[in-house]
Residue frames as qw, qx, qy, qz and C-alpha x, y, z in Angstrom:
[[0.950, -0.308, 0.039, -0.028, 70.47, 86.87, 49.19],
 [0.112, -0.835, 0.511, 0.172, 73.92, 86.58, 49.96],
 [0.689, 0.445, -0.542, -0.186, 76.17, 84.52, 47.99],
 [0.382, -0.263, 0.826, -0.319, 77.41, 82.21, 51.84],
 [0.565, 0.146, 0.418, -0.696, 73.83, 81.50, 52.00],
 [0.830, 0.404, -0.215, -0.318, 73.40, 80.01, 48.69],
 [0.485, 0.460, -0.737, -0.101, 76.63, 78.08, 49.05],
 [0.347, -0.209, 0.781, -0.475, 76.06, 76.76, 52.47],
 [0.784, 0.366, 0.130, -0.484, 72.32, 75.59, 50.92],
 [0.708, 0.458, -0.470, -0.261, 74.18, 73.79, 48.10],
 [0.118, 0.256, -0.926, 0.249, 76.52, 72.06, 50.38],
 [0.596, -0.062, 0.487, -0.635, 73.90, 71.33, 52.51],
 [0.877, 0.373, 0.116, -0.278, 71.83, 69.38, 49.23],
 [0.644, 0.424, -0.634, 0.059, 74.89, 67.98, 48.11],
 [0.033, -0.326, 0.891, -0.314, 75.61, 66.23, 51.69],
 [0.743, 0.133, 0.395, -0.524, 71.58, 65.02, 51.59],
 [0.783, 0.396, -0.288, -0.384, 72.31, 63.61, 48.23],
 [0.507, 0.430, -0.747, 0.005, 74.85, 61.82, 48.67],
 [0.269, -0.097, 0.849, -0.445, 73.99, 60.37, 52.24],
 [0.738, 0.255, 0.172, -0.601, 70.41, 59.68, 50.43],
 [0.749, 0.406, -0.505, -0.139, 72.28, 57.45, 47.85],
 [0.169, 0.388, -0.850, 0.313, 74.21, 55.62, 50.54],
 [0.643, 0.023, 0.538, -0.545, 71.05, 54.76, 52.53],
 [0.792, 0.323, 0.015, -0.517, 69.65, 53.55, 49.45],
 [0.514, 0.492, -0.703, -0.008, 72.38, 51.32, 49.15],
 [0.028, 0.119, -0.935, 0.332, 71.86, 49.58, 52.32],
 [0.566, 0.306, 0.455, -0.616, 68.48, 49.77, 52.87],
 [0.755, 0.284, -0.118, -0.579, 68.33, 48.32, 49.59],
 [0.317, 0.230, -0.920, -0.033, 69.72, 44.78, 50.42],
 [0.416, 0.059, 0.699, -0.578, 66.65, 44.14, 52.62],
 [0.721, 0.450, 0.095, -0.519, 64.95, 43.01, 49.58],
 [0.121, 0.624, -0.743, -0.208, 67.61, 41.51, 48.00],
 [0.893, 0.030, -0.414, -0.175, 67.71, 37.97, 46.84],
 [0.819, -0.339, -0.290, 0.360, 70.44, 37.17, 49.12],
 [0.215, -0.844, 0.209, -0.444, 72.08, 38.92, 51.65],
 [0.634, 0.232, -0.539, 0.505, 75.75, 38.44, 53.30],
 [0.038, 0.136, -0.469, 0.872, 74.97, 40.29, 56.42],
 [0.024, -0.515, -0.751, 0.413, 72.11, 40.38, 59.35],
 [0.009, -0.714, -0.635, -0.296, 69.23, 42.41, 58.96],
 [0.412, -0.777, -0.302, 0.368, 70.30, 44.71, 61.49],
 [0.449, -0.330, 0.280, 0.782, 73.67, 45.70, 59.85],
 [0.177, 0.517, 0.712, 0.441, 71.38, 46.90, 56.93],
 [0.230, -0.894, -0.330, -0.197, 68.88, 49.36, 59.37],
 [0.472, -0.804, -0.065, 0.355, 72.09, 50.54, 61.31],
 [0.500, -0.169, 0.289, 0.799, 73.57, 51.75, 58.59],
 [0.074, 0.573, 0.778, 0.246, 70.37, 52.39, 56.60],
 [0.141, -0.756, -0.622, -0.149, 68.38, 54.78, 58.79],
 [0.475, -0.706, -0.061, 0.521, 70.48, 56.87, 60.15],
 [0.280, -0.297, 0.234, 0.882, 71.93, 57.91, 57.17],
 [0.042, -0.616, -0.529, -0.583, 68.54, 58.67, 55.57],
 [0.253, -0.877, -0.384, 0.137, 67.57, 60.52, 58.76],
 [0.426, -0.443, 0.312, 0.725, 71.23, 62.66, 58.43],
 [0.216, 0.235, 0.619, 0.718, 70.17, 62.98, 54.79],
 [0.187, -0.701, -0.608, -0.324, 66.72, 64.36, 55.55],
 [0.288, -0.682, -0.043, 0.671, 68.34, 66.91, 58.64],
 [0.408, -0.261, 0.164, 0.859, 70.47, 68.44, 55.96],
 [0.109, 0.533, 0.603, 0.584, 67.62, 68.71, 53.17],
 [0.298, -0.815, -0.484, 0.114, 65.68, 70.59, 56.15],
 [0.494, -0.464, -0.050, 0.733, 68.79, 72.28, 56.92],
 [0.491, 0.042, 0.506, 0.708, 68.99, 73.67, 53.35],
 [0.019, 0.721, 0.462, 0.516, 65.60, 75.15, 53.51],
 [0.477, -0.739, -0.336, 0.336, 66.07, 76.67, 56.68],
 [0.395, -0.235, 0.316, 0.830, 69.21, 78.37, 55.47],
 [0.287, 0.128, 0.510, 0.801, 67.46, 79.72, 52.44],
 [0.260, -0.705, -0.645, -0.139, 64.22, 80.38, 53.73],
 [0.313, -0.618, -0.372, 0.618, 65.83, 82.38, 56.98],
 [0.228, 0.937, 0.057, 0.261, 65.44, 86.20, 56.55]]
């Protein structure tokens, strides 16, 4: 396996992680005792970066998987 391949892959899981931790930062004031901001501003920051997080994870196997 070439050595790209593996870094690309790493980058890849290091941009999931860290967008995965940002989601989880907004997405976790929807539970929150209180909360300085609409519900919306929450899910439009929220979901998108978990769905951006979850592309790259995909990406990462694709990449490593590909022959």
């Amino acid at each position: 396996m070439p050595v790209a391949r593996v870094l690309a892959a790493l980058f890849l899981v290091a941009v999931a992680v860290v967008c995965a931790f940002v989601a989880w930062g907004a997405l976790s004031n929807l539970w929150a005792d209180y909360q300085d901001s609409p519900t919306s501003t929450y899910l439009l920051i929220g979901l998108p970066l978990l769905a951006f997080s979850l592309a790259a994870l995909v990406s990462a196997i694709a990449v490593l998987l590909k022959d």
